[in-house]
KOLPABA-100012 format. One record per atom (N, C-alpha, C): x, y, z; residue number from 1; atom name. Coordinates in nm, 4 decimals, decimal comma. Example, Ala and Ser with C-alpha at 12.3 -4.5 7.8 and 13.67 -1.06 7.14 Angstrom:
BEGIN
+----------+----------+----------+------+------+
|       c1 |       c2 |       c3 | resi | name |
+----------+----------+----------+------+------+
|   1,3190 |  -0,5690 |   0,7800 |    1 |    N |
|   1,2300 |  -0,4500 |   0,7800 |    1 |   CA |
|   1,3200 |  -0,3300 |   0,7800 |    1 |    C |
|   1,2850 |  -0,2250 |   0,7080 |    2 |    N |
|   1,3670 |  -0,1060 |   0,7140 |    2 |   CA |
|   1,2900 |   0,0030 |   0,7870 |    2 |    C |
+----------+----------+----------+------+------+
This chain:
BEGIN
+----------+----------+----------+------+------+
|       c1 |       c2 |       c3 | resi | name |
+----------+----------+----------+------+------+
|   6,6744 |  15,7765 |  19,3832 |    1 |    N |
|   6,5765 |  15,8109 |  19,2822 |    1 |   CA |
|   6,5905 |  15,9554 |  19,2387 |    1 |    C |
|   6,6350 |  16,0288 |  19,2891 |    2 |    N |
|   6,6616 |  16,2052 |  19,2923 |    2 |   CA |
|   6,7542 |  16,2101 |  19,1898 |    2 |    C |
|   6,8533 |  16,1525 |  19,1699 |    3 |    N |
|   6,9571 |  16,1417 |  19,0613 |    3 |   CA |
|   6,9099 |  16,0891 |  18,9562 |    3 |    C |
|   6,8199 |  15,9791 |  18,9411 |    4 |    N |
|   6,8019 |  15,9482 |  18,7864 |    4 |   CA |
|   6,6993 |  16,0489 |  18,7944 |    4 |    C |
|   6,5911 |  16,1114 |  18,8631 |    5 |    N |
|   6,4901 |  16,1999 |  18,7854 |    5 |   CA |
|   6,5482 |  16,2887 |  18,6900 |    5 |    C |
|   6,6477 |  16,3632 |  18,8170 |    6 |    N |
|   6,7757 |  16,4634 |  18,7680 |    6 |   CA |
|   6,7780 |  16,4269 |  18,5926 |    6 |    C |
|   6,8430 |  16,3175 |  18,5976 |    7 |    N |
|   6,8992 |  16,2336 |  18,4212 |    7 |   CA |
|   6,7921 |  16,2612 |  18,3814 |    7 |    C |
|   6,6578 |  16,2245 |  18,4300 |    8 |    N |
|   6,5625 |  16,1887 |  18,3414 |    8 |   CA |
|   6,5037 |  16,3386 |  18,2360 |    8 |    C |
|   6,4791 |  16,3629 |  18,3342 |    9 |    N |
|   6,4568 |  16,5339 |  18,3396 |    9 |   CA |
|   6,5314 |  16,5856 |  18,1819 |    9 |    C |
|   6,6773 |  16,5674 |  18,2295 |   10 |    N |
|   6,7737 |  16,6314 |  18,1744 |   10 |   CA |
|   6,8050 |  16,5527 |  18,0311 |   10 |    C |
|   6,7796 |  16,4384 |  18,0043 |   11 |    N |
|   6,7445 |  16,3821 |  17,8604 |   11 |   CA |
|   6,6239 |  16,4408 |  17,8232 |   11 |    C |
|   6,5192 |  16,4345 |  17,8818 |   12 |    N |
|   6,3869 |  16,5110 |  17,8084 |   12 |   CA |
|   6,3733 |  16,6514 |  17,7487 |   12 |    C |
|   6,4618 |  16,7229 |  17,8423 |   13 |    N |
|   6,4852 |  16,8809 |  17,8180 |   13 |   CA |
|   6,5517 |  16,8194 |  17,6429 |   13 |    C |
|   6,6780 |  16,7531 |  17,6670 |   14 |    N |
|   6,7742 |  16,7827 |  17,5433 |   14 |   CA |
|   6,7030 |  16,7204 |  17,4148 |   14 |    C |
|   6,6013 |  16,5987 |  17,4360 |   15 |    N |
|   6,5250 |  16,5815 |  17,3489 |   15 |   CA |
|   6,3943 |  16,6658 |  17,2886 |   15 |    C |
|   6,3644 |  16,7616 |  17,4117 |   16 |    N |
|   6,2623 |  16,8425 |  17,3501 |   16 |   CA |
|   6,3211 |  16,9782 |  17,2979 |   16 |    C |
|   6,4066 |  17,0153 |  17,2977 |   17 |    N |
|   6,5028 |  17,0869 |  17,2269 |   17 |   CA |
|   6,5081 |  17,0673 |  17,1040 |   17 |    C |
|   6,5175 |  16,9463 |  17,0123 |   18 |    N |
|   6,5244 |  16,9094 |  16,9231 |   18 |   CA |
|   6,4344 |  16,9525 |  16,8562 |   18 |    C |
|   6,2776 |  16,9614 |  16,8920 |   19 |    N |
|   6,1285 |  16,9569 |  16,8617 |   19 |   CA |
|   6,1384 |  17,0416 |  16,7649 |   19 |    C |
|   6,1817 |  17,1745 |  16,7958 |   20 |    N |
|   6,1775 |  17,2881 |  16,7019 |   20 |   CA |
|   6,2710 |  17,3140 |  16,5867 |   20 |    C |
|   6,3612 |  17,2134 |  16,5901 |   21 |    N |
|   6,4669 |  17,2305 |  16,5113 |   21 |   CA |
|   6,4386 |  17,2056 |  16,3220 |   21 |    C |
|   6,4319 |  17,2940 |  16,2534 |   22 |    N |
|   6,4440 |  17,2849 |  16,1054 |   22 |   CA |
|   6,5554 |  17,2524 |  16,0279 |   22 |    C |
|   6,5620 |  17,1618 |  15,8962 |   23 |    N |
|   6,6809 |  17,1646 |  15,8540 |   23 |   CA |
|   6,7026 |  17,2702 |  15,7659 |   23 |    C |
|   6,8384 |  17,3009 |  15,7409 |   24 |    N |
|   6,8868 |  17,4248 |  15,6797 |   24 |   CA |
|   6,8605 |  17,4253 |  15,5508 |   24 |    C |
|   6,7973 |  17,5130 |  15,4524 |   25 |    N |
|   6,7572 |  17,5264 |  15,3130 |   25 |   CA |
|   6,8593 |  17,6213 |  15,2926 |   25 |    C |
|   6,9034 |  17,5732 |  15,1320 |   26 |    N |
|   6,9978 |  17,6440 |  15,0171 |   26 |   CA |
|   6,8701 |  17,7717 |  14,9319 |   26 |    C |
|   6,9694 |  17,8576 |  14,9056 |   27 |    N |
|   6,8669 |  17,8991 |  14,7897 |   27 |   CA |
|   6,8607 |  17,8487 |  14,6471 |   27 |    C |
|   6,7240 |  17,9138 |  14,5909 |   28 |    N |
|   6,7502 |  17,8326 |  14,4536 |   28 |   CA |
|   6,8625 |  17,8241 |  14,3699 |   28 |    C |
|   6,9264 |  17,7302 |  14,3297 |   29 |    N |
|   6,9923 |  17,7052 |  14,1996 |   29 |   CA |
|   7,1621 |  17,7359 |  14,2787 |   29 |    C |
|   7,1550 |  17,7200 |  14,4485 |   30 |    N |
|   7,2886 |  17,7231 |  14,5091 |   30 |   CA |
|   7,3854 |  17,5953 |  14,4380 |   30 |    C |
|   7,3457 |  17,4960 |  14,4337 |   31 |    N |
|   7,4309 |  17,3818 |  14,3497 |   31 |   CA |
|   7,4892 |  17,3997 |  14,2233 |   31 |    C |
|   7,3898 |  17,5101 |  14,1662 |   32 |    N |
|   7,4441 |  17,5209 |  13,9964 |   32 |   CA |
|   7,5691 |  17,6282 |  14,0378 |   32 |    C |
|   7,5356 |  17,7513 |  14,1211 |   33 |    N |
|   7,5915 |  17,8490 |  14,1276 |   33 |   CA |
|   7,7261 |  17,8047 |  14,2135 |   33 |    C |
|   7,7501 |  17,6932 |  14,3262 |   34 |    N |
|   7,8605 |  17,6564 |  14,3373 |   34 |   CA |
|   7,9467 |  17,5605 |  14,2670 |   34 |    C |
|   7,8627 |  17,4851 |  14,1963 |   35 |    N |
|   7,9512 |  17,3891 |  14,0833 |   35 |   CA |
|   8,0695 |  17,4757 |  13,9735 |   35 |    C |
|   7,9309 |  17,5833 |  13,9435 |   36 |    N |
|   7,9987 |  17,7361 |  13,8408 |   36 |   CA |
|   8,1341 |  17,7369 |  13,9238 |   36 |    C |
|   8,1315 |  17,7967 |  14,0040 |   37 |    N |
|   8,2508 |  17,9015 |  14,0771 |   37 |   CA |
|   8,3624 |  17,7347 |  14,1082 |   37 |    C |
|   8,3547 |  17,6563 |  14,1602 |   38 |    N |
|   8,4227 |  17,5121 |  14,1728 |   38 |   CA |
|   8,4844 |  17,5159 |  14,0343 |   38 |    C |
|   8,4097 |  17,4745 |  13,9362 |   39 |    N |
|   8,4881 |  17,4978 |  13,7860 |   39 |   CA |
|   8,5633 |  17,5988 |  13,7071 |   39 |    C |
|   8,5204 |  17,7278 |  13,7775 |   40 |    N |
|   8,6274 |  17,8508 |  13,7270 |   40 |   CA |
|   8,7048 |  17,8250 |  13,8290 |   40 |    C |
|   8,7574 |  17,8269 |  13,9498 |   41 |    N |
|   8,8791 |  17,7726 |  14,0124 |   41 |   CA |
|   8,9424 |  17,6468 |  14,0061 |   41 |    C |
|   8,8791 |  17,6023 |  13,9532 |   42 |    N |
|   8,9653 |  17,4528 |  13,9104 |   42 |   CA |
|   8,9849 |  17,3636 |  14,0105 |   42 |    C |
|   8,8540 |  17,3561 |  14,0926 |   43 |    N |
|   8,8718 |  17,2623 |  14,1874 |   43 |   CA |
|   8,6993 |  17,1330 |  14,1973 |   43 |    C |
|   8,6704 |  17,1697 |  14,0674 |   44 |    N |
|   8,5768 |  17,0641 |  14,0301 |   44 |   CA |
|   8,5982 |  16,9981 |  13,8755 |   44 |    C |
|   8,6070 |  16,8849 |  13,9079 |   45 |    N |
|   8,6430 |  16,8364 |  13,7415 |   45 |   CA |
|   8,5087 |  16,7933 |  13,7359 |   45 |    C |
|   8,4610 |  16,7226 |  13,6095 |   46 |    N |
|   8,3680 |  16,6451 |  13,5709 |   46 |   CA |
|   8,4041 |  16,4734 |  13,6160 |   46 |    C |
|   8,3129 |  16,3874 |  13,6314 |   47 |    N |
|   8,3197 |  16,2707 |  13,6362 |   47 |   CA |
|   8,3532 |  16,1926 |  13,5425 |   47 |    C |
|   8,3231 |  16,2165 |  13,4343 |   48 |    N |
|   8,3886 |  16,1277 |  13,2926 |   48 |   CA |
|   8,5220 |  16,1416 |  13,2822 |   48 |    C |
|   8,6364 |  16,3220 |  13,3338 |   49 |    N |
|   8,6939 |  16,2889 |  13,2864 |   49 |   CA |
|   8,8214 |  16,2134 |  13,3781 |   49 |    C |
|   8,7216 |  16,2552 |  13,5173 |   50 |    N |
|   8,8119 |  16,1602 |  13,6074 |   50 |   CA |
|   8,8209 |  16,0249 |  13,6120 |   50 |    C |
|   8,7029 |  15,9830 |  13,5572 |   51 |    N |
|   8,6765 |  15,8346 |  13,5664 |   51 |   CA |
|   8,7806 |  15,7824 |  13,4650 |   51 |    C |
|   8,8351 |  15,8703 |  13,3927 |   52 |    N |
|   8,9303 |  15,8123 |  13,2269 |   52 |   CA |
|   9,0326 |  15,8262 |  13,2526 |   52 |    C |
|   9,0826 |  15,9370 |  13,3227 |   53 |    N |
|   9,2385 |  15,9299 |  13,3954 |   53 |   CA |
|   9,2445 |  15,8128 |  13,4857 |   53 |    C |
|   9,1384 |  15,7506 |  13,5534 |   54 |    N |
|   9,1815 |  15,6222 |  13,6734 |   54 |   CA |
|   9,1910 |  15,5149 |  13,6029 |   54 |    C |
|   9,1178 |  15,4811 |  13,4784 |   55 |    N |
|   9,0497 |  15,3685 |  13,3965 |   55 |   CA |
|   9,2175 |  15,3931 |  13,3107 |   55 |    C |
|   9,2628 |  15,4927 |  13,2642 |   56 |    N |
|   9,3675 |  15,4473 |  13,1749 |   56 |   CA |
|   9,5030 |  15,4485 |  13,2595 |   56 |    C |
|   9,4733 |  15,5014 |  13,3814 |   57 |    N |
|   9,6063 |  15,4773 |  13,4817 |   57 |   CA |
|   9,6441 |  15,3094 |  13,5314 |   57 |    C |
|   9,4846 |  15,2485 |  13,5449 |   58 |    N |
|   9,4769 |  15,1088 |  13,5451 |   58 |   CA |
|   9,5025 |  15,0624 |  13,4592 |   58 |    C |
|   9,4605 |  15,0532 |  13,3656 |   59 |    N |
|   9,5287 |  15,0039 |  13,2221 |   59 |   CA |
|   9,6713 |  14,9712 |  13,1970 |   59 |    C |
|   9,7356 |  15,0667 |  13,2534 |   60 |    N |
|   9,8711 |  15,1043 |  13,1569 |   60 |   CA |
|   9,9843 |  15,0258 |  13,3215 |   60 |    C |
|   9,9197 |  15,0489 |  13,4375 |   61 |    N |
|   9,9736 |  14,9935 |  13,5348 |   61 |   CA |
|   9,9516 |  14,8434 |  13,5174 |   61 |    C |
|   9,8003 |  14,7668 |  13,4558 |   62 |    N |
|   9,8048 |  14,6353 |  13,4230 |   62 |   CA |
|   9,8982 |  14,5493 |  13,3456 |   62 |    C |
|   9,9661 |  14,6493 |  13,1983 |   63 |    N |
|  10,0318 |  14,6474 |  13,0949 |   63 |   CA |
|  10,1834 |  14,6227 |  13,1814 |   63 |    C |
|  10,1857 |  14,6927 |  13,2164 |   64 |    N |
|  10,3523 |  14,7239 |  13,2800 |   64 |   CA |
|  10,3865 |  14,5702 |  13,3815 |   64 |    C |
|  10,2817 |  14,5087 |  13,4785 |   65 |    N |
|  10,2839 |  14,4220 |  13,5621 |   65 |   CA |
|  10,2950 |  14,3443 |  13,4722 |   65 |    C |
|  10,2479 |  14,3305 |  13,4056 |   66 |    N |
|  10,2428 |  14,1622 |  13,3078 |   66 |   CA |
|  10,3349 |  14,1584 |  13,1945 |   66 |    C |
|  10,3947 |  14,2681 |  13,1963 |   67 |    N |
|  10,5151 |  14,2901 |  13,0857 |   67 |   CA |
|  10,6763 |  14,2407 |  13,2028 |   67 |    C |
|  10,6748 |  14,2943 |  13,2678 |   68 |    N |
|  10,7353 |  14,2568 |  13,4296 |   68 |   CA |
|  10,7191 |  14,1265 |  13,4503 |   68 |    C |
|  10,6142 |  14,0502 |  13,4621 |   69 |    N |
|  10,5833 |  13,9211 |  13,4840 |   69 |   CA |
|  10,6785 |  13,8316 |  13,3741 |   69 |    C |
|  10,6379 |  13,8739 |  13,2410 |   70 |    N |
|  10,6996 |  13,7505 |  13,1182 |   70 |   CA |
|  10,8167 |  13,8119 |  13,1722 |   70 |    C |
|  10,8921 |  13,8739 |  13,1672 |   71 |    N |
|  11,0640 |  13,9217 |  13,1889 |   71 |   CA |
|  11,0773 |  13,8198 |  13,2463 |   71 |    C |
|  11,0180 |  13,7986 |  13,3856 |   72 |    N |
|  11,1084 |  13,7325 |  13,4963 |   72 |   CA |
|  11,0312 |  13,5815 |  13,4651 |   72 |    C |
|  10,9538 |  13,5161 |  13,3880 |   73 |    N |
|  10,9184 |  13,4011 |  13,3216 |   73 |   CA |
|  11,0106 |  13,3680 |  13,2447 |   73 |    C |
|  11,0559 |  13,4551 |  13,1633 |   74 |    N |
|  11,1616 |  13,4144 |  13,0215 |   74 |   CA |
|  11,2637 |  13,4126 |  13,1041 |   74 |    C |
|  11,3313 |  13,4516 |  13,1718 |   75 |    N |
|  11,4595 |  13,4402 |  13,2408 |   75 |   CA |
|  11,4865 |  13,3054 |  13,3233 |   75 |    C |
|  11,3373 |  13,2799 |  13,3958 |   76 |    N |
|  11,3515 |  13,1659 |  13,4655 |   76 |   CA |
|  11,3571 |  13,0452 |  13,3524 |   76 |    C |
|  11,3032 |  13,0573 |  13,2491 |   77 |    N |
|  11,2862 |  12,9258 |  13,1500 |   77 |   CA |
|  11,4155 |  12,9220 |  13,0503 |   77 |    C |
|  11,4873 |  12,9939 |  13,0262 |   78 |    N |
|  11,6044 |  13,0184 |  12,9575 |   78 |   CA |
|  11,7145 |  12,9893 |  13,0152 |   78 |    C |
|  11,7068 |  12,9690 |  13,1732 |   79 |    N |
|  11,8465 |  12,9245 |  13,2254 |   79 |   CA |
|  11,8303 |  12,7954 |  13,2305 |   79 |    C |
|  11,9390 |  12,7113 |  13,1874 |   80 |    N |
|  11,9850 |  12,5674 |  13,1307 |   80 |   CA |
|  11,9572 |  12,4790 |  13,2771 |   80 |    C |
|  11,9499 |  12,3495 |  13,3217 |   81 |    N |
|  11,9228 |  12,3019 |  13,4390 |   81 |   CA |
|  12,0413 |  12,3158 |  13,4711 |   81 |    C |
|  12,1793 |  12,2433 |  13,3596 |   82 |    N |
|  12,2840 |  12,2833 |  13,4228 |   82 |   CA |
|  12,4109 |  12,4145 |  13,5302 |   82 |    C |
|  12,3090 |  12,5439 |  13,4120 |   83 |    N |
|  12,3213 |  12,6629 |  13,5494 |   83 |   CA |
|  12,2361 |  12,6671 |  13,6837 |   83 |    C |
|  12,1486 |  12,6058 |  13,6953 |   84 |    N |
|  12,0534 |  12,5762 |  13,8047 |   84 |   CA |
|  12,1169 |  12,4796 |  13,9113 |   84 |    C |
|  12,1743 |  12,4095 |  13,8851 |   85 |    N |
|  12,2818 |  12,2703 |  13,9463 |   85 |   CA |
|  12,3887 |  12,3940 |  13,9936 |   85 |    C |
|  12,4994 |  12,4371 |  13,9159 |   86 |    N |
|  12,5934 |  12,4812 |  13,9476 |   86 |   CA |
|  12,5153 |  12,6431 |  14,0452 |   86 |    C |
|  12,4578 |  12,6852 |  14,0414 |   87 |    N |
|  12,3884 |  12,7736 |  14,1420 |   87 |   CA |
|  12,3567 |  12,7444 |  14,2773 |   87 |    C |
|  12,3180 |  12,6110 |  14,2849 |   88 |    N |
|  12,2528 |  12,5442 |  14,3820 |   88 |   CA |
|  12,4128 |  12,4710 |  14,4515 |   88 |    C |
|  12,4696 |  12,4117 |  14,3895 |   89 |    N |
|  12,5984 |  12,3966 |  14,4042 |   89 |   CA |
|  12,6767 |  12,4724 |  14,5161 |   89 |    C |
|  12,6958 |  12,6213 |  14,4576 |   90 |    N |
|  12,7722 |  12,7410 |  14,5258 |   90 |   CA |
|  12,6693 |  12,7742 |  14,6235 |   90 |    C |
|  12,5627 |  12,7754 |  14,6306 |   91 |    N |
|  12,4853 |  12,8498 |  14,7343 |   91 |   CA |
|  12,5038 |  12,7492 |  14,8323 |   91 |    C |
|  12,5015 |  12,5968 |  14,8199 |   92 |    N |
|  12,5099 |  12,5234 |  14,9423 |   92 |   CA |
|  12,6478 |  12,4980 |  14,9770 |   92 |    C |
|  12,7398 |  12,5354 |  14,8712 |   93 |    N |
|  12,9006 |  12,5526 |  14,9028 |   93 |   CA |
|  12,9114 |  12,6861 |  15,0483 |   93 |    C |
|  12,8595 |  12,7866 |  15,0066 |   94 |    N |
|  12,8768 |  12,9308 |  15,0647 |   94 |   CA |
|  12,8091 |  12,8828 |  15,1919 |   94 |    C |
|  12,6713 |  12,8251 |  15,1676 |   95 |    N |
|  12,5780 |  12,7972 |  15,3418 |   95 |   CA |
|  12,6619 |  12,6865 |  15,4397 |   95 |    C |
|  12,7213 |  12,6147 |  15,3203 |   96 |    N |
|  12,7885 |  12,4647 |  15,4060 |   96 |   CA |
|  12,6695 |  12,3933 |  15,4251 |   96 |    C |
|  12,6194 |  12,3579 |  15,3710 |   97 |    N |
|  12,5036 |  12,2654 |  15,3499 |   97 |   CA |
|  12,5342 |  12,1386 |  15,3044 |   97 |    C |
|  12,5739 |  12,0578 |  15,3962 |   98 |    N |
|  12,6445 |  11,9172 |  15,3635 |   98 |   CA |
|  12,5267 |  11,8381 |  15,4187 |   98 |    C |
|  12,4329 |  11,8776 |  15,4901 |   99 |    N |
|  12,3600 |  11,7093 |  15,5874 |   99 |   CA |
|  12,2678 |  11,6462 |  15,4353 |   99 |    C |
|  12,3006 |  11,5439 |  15,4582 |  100 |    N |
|  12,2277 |  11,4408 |  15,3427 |  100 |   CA |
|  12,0783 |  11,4959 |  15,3738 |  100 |    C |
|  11,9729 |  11,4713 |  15,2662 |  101 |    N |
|  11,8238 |  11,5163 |  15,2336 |  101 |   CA |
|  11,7702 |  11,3463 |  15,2132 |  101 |    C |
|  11,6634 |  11,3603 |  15,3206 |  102 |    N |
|  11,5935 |  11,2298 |  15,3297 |  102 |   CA |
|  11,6141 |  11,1557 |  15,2678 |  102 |    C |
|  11,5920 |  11,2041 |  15,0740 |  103 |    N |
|  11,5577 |  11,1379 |  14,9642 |  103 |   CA |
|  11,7272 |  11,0874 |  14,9259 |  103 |    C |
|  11,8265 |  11,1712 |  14,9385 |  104 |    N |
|  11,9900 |  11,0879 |  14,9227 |  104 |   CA |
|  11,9740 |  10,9960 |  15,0643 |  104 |    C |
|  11,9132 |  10,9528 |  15,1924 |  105 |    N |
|  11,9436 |  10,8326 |  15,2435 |  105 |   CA |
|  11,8775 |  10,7012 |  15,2249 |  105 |    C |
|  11,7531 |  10,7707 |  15,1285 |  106 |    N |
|  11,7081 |  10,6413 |  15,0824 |  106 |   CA |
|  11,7098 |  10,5892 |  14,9746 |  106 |    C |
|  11,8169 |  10,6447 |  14,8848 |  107 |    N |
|  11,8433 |  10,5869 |  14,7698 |  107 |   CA |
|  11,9411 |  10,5363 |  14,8228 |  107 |    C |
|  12,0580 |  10,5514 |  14,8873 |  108 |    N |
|  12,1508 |  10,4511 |  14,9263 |  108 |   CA |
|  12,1231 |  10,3669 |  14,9710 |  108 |    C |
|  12,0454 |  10,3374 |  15,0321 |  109 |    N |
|  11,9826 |  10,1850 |  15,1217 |  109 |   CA |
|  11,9350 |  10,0734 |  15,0307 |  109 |    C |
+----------+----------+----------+------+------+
């Protein structure tokens, strides 16, 4: 019991410590007067005009993906089935891909 009083004790101290504690006050018009000095060093922008650099960075990154997208759409729809055969052809020439596919043993039957 000597040891938790000890604790007990010793949480109450650190909580009554607290009792007196105030939070810290700015002086008047400290927000205007650091926004000022933030904007003559150039390390506060405004919100509008950041919000327009992200809004047209999205934009133009949306543009580019979907311009990217039809490329590789038109390419896939423009090659003939017959280059698609002869592709498929050489790639299972090069793998050695000879074992019959379910669907060639049951058309022979």
């Amino acid at each position: 019991m000597n040891e938790e009083e000890k604790i007990r004790r010793e949480v109450d101290e650190t909580l009554h410590s607290l009792d007196d504690w105030t939070p810290a006050e700015a002086d008047d018009f400290f927000y205007a007067r650091l926004e000022h000095r933030m904007t003559d060093e150039g390390l506060f922008e405004s919100e509008a005009g950041s919000w327009f650099v992200f809004a047209a960075a999205a934009v133009i990154l949306l543009v580019l993906a979907n311009i990217f997208t039809l490329q590789q759409f038109q390419q896939v729809f423009t090659t003939s089935d017959e280059s698609q055969e002869t592709d498929v052809a050489a790639l299972a020439e090069d793998y050695q891909v000879d074992m019959p596919v379910i669907y060639e043993l049951n058309a022979q039957e």
